[in-house]
Every structure is written in C-alpha cells, then in structure tokens.
N, C-alpha and C positions, 0 to 999 in steps of 0.2 A: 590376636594378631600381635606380634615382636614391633616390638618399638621403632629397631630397625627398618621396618616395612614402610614406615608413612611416609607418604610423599611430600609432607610437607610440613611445616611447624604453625599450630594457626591461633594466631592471639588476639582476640575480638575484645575492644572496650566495651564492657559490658553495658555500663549506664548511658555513654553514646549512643549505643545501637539502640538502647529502649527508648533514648529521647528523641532519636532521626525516624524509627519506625510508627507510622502513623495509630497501627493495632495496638501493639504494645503501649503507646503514650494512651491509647485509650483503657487498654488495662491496669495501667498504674493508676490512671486517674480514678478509675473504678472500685478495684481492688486493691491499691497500694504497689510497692515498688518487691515485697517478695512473690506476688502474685506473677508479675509480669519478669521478673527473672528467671522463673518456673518455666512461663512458655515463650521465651530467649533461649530455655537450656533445653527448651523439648523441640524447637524448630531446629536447632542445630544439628541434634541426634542424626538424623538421617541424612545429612547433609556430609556431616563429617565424615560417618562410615562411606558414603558413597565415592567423597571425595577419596580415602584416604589420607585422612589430614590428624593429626595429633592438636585437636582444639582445646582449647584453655579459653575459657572466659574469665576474665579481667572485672570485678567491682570493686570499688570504692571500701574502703573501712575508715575514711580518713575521718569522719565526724562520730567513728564509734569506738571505746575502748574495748579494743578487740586485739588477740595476736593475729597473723597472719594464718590464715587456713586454705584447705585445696579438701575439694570435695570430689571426689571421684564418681561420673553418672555412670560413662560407661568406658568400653576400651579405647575409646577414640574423642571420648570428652569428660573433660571435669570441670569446675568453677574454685576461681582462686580469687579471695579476698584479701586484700590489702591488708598491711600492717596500720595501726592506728595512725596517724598523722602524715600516710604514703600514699599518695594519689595513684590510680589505674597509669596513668602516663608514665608515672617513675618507674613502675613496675616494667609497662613494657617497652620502655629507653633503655633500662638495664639489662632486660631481658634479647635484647635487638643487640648491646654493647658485646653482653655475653656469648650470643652466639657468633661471632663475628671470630672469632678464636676457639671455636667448638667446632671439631671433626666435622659432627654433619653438613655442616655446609656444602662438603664437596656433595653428599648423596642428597640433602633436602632444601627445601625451599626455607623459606621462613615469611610469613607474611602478616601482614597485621591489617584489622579489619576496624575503620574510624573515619569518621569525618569530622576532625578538628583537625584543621590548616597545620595547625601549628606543631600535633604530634605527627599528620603526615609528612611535612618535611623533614622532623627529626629521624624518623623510621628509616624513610628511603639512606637518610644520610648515614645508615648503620649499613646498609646494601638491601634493609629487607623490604617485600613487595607490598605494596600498598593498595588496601582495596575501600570503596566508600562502603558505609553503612546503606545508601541505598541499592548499589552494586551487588551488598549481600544479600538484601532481599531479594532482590529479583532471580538471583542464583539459587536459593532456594528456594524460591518457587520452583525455579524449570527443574532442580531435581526431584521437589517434591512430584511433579508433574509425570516428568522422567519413572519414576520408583513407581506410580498410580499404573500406568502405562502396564508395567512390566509384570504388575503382581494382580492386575485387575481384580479390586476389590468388588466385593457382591453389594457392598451398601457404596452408596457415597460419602466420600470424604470430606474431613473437617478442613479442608485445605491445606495451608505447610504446618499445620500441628498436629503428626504423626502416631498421637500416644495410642492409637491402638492396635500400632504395628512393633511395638518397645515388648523387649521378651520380660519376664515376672520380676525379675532383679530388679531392673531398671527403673519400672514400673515404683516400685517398693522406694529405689532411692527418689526418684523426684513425688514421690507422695510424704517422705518423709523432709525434703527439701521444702516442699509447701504448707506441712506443716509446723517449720523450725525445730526437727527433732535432730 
C-alpha cells in the first residue's frame, strides 16, 4: 500500500497502552515487558490494516543506553524506540509539532492513542486526534470481531491476537521481535 493511501497517522504510547490494558499488564507481569509489546504489536496488525492507518508504536529507551530505532512489522505498522534519555511523550509532542507543517495534514488525520491527561492535552493542542487507551481496546476488539465475521474461521479464535491470520514475513518479524533478534 503507498504511503500516500493511509488515512491517517497513528501514534500509540506504547508502554501506556500496556499499563491501561488489563491483558497485557497481565502479560508483562507474567512474561516481562518484551513479551507484552509483542502482543501490543500483534493486536494492532489487523487493526491498522483494517483501519488504514500508518501505526507507529511509541516505547520508551529512556532508562536504556540505546540509539533511537524503528522496527518495521508490516506495511502499515512498525515500533519506534526512543532515544536514550527521550521519553515516548517527547517523541510524539515533536512528532504532533512536526506534523503540523507537513503536507499531509490536508489528506490525513493524525491521532495519537494515550491516556495520560497531560500528553492528551498537549496532542489536541498540536490539532492532532486523541484517543484513550481503553477506546483502543475496544476498537480492536469490534475490528477483531468485525475481520472474524468476514473471513469465518473454521477453528475458534484467540480473540484480538490475530497471529494466525499474519502472512510468513510478518510472522518471522514478530517471532524475531520476541526473541530480541
């Protein structure tokens, strides 16, 4: 899909969403915090294609000596980590400033997906749309729901974690996402 296509720009604070989602907080507490950004980045997948949305999830590097990295899952989602000492916030404050003076605005949305008070009022004050972290659950559920509906699988579904609808690529990249390669 052209880049130009998406409808929208979508920037989800990563570690927000896995501390508002009740699943995920249970998967990090189980399995740690790369486990549960694995199935943060595999609920989205279908979510975003369906939407057409250009998603970027947003973590934290700020407690890790690390450069800034962007991990591409698929055409319509990737994970971008923070530069060492630069919070998920800064990133998409700057990223909200940025677009604000970037073409697309007339063709795309830009939204940002958080429930911190305090980045959702900075976001809106860029222009861009603001959505809670529990808002996005529920969104992806009814698409998950939505996509079950259309494609009626023969087994039953693991609910909004889609991985066995993800074509071999993608598959390959979030197995290699889980395990740190």
């Amino acid at each position: 899909m052209p880049r130009s296509s998406f409808q929208a720009v979508f920037l989800v604070d990563g570690y927000n969403v896995v501390g508002a989602w009740a699943d995920l907080r249970q998967v990090r507490d189980q399995y740690g915090l790369e486990e549960a950004r694995r199935c943060l980045a595999e609920s989205l997948i279908s979510y975003s294609t369906f939407q057409g949305f250009d998603t970027q999830v947003v973590f934290d590097a700020q407690y890790q000596d690390s450069c800034r990295d962007r991990e591409v899952i698929t055409s319509n989602l990737c994970l971008c980590y923070t530069d060492f000492g630069e919070t998920a916030d800064t990133y998409i404050e700057k990223a909200c400033a940025d677009f604000r003076f970037d073409l697309r605005k007339f063709h795309q949305r830009l939204i940002v997906a958080t429930s911190d008070r305090a980045q959702q009022l900075t976001v809106t004050g860029y222009g861009a749309e603001w959505m809670s972290a529990e808002r996005l659950a529920a969104e992806v559920d009814a698409v998950a729901r939505r996509v079950q509906r259309k494609q009626k699988p023969a087994k039953k579904s693991s609910g909004r974690f889609l991985a066995h609808g993800l074509d071999p690529e993608a598959q390959r990249k979030l197995a290699q996402l889980r395990f740190g390669k």
